[in-house]
Phi, psi and omega in degrees: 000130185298119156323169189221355181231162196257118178206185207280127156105007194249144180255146184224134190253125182209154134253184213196133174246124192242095144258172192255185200290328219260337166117002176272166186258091202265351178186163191190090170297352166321135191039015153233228158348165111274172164255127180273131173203176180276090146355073170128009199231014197023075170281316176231161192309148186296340201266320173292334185286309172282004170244023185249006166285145134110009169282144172272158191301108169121344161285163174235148182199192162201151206246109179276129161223119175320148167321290171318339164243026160237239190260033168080174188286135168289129171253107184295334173303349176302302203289108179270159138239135186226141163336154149310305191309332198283318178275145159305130171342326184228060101343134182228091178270165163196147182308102186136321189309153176215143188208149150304148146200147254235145208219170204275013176267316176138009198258145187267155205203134178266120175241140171252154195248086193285342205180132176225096196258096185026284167235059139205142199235123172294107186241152201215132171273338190277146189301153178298329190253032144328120138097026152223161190266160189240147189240136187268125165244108155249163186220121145294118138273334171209152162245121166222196188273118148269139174313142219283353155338280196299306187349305206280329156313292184111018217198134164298121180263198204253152158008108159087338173132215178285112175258054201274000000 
């Protein structure tokens, strides 16, 4: 039997529009895609995840989530400035962008691109929309049971099975 409500371990279909508080639109699945995603497997920022349980297939609602149960408080000790010469030559850096790099244990690290000071780019470990609250329009469209692959995964796979 299919679930009919959003709880732990439910693959969930929704769209979904994200503004910040100054009144901009930072994402919005609304006229494309949805997003599909594993319920409880921290898939989506914590504070929206916990407030989309026990919702049904066909709300519609909206979520305020404090900073701190989104992409966290902004930690300025965070903030690097590194050389230009440190990126490849035909780099198209620009403020927001995110890229990987490797820390001296050997751990992959999400790096942002904060400031572009003439031959220096101001780098960041906090996510962009760090230390803002984030607002939410959500629509369930589907709620089912996942399968035990994805389970065992942690993550929804696509039409027919493991897309990776």
């Amino acid at each position: 039997m299919q679930p009919t409500t959003i709880a732990a371990d439910a693959v969930v279909t929704i769209h979904y529009q994200l503004t910040l508080d100054d009144g901009s639109i930072a994402d919005s699945s609304f006229g494309g895609e949805p997003l599909t995603y594993l319920h409880g497997h921290g898939n989506l920022v914590p504070g929206l995840e916990r407030q989309m349980v026990g919702k049904a297939v066909g709300a519609k609602f909206d979520a305020a989530v404090a900073a701190a149960d989104g992409y966290g408080e902004y930690d300025p000790d965070a903030d690097r400035t590194v050389p230009r010469s440190a990126f490849p030559k035909n780099a198209q850096l620009s403020p927001g962008m995110g890229f990987h790099t490797e820390d001296e244990q050997g751990h992959v690290v999400p790096l942002f691109v904060r400031e572009i000071k003439g031959d220096e780019v101001v780098v960041t470990t906090n996510h962009p929309l760090a230390g803002q609250r984030l607002n939410f329009t959500i629509e369930v469209l589907k709620v089912r049971k996942a399968t035990k692959e994805e389970l065992s995964h942690g993550h929804v796979h696509g039409p027919g099975g493991h897309h990776h």
